[in-house]
N, CA, C and O atoms as a Maestro MAE file, in Angstrom:
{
 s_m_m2io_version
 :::
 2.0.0
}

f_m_ct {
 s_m_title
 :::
 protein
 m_atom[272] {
  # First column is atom index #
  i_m_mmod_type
  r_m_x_coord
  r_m_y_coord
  r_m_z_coord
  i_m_residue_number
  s_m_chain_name
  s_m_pdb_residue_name
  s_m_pdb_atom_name
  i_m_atomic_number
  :::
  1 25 -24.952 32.243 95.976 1 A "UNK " " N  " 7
  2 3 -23.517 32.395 96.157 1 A "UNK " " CA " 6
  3 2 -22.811 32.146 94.810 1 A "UNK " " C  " 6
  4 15 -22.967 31.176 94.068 1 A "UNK " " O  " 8
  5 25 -22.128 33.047 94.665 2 A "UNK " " N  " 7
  6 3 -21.393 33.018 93.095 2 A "UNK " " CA " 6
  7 2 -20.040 32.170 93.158 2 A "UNK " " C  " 6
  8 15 -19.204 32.570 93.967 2 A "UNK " " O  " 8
  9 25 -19.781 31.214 92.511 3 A "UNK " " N  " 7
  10 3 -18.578 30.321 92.090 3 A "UNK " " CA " 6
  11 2 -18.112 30.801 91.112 3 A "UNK " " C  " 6
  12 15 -18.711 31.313 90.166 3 A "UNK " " O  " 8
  13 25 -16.084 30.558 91.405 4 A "UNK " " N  " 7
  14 3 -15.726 31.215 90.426 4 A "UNK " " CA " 6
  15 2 -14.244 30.006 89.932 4 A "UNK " " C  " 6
  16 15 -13.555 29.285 90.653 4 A "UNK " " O  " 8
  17 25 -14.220 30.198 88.655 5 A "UNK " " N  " 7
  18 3 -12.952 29.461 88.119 5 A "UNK " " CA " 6
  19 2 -11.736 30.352 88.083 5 A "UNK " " C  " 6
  20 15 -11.704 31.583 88.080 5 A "UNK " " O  " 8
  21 25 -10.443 29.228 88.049 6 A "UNK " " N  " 7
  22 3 -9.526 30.622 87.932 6 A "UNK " " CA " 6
  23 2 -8.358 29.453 87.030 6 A "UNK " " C  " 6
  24 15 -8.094 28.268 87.234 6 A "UNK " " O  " 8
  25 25 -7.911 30.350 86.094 7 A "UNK " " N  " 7
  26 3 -6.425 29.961 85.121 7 A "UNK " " CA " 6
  27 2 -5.457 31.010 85.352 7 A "UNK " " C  " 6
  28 15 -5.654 32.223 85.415 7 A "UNK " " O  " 8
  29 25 -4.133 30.204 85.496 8 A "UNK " " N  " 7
  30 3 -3.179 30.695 85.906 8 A "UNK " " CA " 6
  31 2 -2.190 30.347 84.441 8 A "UNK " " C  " 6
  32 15 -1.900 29.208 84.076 8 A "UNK " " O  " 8
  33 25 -1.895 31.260 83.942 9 A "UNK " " N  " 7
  34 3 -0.785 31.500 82.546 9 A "UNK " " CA " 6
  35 2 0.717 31.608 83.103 9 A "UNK " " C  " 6
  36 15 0.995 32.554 83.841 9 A "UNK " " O  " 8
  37 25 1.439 30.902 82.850 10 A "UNK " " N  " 7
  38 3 3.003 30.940 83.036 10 A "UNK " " CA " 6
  39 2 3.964 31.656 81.513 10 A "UNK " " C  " 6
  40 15 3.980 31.180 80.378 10 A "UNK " " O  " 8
  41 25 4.719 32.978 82.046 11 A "UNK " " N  " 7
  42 3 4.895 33.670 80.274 11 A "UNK " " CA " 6
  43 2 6.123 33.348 80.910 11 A "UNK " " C  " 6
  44 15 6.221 32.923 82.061 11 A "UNK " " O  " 8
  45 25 7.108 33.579 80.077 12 A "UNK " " N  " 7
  46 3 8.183 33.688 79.972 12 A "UNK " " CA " 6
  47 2 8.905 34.301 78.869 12 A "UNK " " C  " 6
  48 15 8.405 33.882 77.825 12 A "UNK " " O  " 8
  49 25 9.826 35.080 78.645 13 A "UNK " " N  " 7
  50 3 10.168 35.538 77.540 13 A "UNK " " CA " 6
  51 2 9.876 35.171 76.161 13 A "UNK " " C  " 6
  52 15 9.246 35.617 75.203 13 A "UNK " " O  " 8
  53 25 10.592 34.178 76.462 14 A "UNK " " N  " 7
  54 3 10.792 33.792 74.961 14 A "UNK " " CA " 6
  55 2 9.108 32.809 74.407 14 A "UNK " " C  " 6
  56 15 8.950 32.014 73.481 14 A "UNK " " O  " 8
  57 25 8.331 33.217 75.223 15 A "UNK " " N  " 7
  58 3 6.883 32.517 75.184 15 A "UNK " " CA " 6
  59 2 6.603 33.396 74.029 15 A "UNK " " C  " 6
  60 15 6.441 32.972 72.885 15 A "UNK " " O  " 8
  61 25 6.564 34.344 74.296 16 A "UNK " " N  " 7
  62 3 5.941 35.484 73.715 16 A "UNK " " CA " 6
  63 2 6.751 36.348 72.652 16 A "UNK " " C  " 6
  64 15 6.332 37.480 72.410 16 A "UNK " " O  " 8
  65 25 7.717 35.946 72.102 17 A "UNK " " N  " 7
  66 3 8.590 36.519 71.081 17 A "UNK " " CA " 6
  67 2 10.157 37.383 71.351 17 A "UNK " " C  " 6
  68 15 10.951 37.668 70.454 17 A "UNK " " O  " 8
  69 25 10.290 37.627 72.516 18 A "UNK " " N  " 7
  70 3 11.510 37.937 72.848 18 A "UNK " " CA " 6
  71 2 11.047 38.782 74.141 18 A "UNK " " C  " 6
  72 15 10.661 38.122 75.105 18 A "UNK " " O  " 8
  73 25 11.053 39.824 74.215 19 A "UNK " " N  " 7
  74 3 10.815 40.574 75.640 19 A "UNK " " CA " 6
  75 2 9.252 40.615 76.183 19 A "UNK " " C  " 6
  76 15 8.348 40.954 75.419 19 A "UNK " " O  " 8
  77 25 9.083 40.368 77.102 20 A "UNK " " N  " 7
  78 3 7.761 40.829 77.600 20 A "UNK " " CA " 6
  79 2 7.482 42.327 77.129 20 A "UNK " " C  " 6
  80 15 8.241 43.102 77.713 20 A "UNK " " O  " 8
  81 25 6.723 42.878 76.355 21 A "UNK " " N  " 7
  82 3 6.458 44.215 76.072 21 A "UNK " " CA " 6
  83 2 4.751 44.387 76.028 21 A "UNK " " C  " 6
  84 15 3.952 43.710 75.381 21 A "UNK " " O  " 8
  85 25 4.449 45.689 77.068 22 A "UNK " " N  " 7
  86 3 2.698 46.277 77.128 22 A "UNK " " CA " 6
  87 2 1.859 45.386 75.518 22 A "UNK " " C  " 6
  88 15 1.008 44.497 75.488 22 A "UNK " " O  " 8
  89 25 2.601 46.151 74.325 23 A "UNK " " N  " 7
  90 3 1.751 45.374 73.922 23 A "UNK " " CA " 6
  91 2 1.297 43.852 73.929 23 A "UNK " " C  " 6
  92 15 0.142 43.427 73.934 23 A "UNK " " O  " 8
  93 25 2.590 43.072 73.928 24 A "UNK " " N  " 7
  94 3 2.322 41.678 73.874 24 A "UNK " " CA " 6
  95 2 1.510 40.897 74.741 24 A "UNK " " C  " 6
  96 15 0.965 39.829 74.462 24 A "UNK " " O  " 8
  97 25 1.469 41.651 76.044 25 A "UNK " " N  " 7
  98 3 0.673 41.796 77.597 25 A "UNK " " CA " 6
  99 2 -0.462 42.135 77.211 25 A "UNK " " C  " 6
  100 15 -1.397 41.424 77.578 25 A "UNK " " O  " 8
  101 25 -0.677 43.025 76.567 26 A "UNK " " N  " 7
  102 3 -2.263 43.376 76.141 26 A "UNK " " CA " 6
  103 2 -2.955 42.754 75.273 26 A "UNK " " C  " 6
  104 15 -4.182 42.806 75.347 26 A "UNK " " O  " 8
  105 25 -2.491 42.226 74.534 27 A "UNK " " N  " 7
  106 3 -3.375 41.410 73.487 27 A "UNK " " CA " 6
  107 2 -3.742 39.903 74.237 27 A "UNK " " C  " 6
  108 15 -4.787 39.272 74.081 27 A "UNK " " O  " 8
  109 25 -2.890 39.620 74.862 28 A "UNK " " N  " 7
  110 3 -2.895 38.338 76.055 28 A "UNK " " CA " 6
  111 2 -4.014 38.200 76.594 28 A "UNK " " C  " 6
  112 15 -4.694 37.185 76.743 28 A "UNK " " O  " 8
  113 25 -4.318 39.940 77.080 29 A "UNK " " N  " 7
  114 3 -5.367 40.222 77.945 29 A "UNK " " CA " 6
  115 2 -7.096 40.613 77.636 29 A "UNK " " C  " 6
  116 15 -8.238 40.640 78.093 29 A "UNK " " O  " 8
  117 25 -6.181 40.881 76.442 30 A "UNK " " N  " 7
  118 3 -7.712 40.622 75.870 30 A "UNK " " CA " 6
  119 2 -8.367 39.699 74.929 30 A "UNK " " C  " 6
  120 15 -9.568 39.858 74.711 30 A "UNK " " O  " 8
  121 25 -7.821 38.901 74.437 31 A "UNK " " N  " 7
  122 3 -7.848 37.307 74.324 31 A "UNK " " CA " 6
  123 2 -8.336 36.664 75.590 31 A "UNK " " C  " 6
  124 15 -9.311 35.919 75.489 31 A "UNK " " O  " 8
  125 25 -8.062 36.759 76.181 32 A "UNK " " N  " 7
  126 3 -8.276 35.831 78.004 32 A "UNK " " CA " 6
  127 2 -10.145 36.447 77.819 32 A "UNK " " C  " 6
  128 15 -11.131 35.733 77.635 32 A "UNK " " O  " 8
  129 25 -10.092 38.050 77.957 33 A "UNK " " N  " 7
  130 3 -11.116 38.619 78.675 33 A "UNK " " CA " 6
  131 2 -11.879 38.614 77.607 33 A "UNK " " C  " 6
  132 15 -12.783 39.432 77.769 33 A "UNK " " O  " 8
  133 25 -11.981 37.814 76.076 34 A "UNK " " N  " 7
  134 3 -12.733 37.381 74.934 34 A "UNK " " CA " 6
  135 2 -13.561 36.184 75.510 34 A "UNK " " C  " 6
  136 15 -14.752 35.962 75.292 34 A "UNK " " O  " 8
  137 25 -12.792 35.531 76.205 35 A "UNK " " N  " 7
  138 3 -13.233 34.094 76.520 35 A "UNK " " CA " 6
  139 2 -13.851 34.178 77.758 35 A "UNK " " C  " 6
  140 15 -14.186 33.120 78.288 35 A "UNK " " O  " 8
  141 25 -14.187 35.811 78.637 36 A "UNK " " N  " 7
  142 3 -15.045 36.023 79.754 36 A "UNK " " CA " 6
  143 2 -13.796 35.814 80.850 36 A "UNK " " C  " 6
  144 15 -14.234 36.093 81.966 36 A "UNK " " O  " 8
  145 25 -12.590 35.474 80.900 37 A "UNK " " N  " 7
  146 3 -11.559 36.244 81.961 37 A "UNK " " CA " 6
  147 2 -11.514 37.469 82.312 37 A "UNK " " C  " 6
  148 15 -11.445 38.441 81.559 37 A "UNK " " O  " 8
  149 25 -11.570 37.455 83.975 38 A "UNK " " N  " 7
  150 3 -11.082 38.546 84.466 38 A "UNK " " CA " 6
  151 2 -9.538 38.944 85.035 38 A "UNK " " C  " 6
  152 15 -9.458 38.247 86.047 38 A "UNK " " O  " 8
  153 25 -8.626 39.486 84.952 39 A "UNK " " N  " 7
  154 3 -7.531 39.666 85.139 39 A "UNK " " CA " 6
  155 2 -7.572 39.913 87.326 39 A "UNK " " C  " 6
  156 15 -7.806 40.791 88.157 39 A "UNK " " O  " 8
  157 25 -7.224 38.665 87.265 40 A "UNK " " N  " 7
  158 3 -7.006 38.662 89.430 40 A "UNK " " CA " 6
  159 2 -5.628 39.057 89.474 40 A "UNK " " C  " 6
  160 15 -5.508 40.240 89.793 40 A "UNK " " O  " 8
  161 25 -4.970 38.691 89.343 41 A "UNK " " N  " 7
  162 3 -3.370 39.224 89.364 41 A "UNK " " CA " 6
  163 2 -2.506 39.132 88.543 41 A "UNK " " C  " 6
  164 15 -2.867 38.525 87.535 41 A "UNK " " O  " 8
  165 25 -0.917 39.683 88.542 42 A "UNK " " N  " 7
  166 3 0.244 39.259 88.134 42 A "UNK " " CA " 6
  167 2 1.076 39.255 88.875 42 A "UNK " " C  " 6
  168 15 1.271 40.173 89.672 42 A "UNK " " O  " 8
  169 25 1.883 38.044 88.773 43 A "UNK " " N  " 7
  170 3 3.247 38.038 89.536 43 A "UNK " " CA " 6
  171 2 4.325 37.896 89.075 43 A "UNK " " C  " 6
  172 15 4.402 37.069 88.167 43 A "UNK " " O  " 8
  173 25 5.296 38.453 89.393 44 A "UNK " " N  " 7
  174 3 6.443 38.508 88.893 44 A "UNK " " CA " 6
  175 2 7.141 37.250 89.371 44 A "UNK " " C  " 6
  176 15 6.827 36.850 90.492 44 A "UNK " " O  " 8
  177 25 8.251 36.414 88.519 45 A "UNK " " N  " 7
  178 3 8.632 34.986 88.811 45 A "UNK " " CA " 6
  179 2 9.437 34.622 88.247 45 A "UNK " " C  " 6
  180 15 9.598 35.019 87.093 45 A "UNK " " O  " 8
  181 25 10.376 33.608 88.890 46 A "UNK " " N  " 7
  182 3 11.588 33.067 87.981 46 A "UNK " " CA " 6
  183 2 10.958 31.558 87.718 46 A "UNK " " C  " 6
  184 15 10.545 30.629 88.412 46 A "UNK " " O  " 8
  185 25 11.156 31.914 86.033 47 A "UNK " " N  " 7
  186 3 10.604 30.382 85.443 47 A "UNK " " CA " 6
  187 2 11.624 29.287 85.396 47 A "UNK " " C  " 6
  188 15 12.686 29.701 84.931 47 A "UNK " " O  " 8
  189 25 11.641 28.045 85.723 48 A "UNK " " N  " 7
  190 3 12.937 27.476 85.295 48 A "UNK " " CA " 6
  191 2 12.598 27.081 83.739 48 A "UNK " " C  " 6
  192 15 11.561 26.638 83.245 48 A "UNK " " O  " 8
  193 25 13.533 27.322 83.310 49 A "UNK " " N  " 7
  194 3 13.999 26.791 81.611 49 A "UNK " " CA " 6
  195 2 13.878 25.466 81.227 49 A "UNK " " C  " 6
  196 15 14.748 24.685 81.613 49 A "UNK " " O  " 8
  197 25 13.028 25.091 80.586 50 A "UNK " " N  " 7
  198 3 13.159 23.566 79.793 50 A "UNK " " CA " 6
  199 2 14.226 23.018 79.524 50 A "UNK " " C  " 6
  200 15 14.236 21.812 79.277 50 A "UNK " " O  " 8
  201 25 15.202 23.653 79.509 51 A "UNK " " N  " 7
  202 3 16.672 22.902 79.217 51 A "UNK " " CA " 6
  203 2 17.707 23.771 80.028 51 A "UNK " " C  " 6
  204 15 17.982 24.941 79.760 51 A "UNK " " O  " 8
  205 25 18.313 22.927 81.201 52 A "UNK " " N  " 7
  206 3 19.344 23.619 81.235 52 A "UNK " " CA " 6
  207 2 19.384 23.885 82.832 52 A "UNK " " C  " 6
  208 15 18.275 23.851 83.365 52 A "UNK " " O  " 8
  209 25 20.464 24.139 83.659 53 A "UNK " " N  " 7
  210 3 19.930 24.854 84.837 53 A "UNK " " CA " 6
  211 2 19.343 26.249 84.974 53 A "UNK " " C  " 6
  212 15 18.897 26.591 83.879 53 A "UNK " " O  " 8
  213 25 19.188 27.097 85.814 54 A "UNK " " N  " 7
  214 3 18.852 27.916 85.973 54 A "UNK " " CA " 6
  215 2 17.541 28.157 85.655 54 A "UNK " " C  " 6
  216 15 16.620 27.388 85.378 54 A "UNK " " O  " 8
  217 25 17.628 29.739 85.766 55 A "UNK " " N  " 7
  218 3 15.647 30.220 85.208 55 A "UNK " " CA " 6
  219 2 15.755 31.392 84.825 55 A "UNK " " C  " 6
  220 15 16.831 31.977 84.946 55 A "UNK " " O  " 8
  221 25 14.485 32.089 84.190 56 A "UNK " " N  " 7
  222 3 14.307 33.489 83.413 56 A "UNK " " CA " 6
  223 2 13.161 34.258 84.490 56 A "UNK " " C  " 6
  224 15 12.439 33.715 85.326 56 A "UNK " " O  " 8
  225 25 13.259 35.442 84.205 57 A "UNK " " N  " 7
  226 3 12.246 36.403 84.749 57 A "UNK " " CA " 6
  227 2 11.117 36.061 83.805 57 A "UNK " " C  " 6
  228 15 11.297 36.034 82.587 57 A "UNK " " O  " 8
  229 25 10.125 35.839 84.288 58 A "UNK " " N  " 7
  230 3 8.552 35.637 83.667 58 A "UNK " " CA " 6
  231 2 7.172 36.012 85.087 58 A "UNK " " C  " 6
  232 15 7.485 36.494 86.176 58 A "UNK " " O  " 8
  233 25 6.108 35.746 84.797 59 A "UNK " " N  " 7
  234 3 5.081 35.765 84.665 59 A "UNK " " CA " 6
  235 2 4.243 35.204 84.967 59 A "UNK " " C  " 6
  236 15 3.785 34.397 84.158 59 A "UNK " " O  " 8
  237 25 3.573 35.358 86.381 60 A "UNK " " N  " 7
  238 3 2.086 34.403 86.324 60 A "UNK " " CA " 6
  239 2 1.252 35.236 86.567 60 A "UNK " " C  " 6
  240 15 1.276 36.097 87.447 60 A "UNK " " O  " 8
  241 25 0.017 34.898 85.354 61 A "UNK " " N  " 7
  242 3 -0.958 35.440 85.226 61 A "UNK " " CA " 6
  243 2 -2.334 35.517 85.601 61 A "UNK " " C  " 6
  244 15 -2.955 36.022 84.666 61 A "UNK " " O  " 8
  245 25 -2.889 35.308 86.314 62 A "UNK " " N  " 7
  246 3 -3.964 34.985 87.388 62 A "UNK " " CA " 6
  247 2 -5.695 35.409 86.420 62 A "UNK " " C  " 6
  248 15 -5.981 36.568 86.118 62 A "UNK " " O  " 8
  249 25 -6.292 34.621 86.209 63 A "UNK " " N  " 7
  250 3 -7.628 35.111 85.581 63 A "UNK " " CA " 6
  251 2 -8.549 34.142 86.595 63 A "UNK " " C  " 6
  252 15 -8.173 33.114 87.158 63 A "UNK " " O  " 8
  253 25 -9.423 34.563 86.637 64 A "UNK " " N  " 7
  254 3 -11.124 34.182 87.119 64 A "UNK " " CA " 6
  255 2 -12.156 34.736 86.078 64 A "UNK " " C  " 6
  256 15 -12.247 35.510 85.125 64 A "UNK " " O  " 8
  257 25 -12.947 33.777 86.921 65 A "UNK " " N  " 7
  258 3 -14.084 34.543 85.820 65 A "UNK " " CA " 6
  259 2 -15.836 32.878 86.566 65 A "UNK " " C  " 6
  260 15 -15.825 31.684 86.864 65 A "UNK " " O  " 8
  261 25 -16.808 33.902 86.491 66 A "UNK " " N  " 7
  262 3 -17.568 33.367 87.049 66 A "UNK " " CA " 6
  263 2 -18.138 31.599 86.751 66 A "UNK " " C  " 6
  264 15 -18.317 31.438 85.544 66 A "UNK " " O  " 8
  265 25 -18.294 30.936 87.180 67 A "UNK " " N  " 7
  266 3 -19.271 29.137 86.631 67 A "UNK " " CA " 6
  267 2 -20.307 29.693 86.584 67 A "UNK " " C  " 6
  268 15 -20.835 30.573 87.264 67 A "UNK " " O  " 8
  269 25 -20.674 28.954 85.464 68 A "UNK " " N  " 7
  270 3 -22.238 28.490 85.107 68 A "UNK " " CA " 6
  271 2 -22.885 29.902 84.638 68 A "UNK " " C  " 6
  272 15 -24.063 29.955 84.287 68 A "UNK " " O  " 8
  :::
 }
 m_bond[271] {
  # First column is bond index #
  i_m_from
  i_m_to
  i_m_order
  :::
  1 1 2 1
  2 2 3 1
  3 3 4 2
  4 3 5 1
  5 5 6 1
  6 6 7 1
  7 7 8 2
  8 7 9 1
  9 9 10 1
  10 10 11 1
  11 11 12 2
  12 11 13 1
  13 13 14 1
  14 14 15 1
  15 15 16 2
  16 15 17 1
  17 17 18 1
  18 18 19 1
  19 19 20 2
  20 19 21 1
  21 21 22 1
  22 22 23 1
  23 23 24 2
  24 23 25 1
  25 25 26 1
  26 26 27 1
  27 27 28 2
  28 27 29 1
  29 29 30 1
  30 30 31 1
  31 31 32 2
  32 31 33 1
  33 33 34 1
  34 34 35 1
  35 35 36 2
  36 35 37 1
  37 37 38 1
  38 38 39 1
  39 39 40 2
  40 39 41 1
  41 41 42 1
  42 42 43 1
  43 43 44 2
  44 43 45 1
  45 45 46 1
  46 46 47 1
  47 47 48 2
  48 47 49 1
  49 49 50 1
  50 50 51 1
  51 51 52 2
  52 51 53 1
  53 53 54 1
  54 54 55 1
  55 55 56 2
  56 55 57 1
  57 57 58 1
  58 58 59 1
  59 59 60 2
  60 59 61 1
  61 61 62 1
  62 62 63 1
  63 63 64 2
  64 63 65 1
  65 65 66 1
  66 66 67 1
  67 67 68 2
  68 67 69 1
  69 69 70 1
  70 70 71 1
  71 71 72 2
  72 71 73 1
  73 73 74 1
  74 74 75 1
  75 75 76 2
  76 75 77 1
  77 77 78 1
  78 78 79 1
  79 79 80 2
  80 79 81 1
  81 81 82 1
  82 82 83 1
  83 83 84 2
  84 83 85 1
  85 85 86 1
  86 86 87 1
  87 87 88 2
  88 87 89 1
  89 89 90 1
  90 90 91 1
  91 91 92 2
  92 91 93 1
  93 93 94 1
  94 94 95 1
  95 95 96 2
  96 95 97 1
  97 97 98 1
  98 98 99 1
  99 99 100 2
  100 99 101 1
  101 101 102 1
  102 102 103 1
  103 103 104 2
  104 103 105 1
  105 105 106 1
  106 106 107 1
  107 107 108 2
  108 107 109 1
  109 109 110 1
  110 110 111 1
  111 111 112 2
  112 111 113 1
  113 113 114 1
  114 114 115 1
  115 115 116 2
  116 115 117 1
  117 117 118 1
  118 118 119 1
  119 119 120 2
  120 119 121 1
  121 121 122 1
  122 122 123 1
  123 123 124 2
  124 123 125 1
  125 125 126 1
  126 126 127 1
  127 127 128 2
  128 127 129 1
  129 129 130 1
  130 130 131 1
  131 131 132 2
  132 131 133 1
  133 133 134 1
  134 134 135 1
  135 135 136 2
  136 135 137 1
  137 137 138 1
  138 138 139 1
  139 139 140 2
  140 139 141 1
  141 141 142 1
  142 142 143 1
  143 143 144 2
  144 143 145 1
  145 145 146 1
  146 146 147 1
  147 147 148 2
  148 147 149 1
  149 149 150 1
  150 150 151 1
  151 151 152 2
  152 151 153 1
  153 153 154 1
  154 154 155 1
  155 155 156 2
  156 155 157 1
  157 157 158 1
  158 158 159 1
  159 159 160 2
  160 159 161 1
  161 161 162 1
  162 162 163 1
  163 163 164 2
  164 163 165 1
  165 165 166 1
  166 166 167 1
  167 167 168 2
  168 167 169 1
  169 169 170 1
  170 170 171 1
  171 171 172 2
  172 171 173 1
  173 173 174 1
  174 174 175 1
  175 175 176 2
  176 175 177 1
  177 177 178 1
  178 178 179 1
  179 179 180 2
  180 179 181 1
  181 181 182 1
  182 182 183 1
  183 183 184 2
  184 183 185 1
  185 185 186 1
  186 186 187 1
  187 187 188 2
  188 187 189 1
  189 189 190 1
  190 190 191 1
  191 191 192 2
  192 191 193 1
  193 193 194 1
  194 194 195 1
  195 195 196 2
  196 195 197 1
  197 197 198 1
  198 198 199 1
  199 199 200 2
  200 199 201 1
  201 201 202 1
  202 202 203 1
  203 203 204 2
  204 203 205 1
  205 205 206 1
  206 206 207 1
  207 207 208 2
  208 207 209 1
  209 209 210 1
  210 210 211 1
  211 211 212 2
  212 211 213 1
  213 213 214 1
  214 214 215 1
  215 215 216 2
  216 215 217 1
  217 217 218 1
  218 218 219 1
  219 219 220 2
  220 219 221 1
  221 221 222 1
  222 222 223 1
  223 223 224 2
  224 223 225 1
  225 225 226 1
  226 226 227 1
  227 227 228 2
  228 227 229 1
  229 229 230 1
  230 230 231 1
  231 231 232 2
  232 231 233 1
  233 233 234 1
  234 234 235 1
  235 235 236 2
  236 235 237 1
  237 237 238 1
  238 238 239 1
  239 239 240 2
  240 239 241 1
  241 241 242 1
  242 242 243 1
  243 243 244 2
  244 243 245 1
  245 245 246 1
  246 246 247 1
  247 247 248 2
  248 247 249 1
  249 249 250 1
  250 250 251 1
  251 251 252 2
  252 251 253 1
  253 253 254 1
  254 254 255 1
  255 255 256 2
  256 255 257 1
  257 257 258 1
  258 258 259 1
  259 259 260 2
  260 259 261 1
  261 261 262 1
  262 262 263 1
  263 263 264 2
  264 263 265 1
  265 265 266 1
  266 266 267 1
  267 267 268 2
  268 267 269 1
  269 269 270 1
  270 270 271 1
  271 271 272 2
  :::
 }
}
């Protein structure tokens, strides 16, 4: 029976240099899938902001990838 790990990435705009853009998403993704991540999902999400009320449109990023 195969066991599996999973990391979950929280982006948010300004994580990543100003807009979420394909490329900035892609290099993410293949960085992750360097380190043997597989891409399980994305969700779309309001992050709350480190300072301040409210929140931003961001990102959770869902990877697995097999133990041992």
């Amino acid at each position: 029976m195969t066991r599996y790990e999973y990391r979950v990435l929280q982006l948010r705009e300004s994580m990543i240099g100003g807009k979420l853009s394909a490329d900035k998403l892609e290099k993410l993704l293949n960085d992750e899938a360097g380190q043997g991540w597989q891409l399980k999902a994305i969700t779309s999400t309001e992050v709350k902001g480190r300072v301040g009320p409210g929140s931003v449109e961001g990102l959770l990023v869902t990877f697995e990838r097999p133990v041992g």
